[in-house]
C-alpha positions in Angstrom: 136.9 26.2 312.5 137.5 29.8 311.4 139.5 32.3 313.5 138.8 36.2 314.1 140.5 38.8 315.4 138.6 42.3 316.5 141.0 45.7 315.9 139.9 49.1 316.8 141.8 52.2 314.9 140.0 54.9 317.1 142.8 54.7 320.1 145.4 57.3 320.9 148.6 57.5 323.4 149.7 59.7 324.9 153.8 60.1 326.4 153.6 60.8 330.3 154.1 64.8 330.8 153.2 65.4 327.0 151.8 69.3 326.7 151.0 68.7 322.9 146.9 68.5 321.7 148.0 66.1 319.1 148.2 62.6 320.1 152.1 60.9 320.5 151.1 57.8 318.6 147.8 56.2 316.8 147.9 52.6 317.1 145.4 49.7 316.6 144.2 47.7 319.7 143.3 44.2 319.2 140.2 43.9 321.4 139.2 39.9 321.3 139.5 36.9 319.1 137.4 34.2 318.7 137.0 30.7 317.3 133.7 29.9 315.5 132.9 26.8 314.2 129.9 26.7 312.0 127.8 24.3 309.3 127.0 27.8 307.6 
């Protein structure tokens, strides 16, 4: 059985009350994994 793991690099944060255009933080977000189990 092979395991995946989904990432996205296209998210942003923000700090609560920020006044700055440029984003506080880049970060990945792991959005699923999954377990497939294949003959292929």
């Amino acid at each position: 059985m092979k395991k995946y793991i989904f990432l996205t690099f296209e998210w942003i944060t923000y700090q609560p009350n920020s006044e700055s255009i440029e984003s506080d933080v880049e970060n990945v977000q792991m959005l699923w994994t999954i377990n497939w189990n294949s003959k292929e």
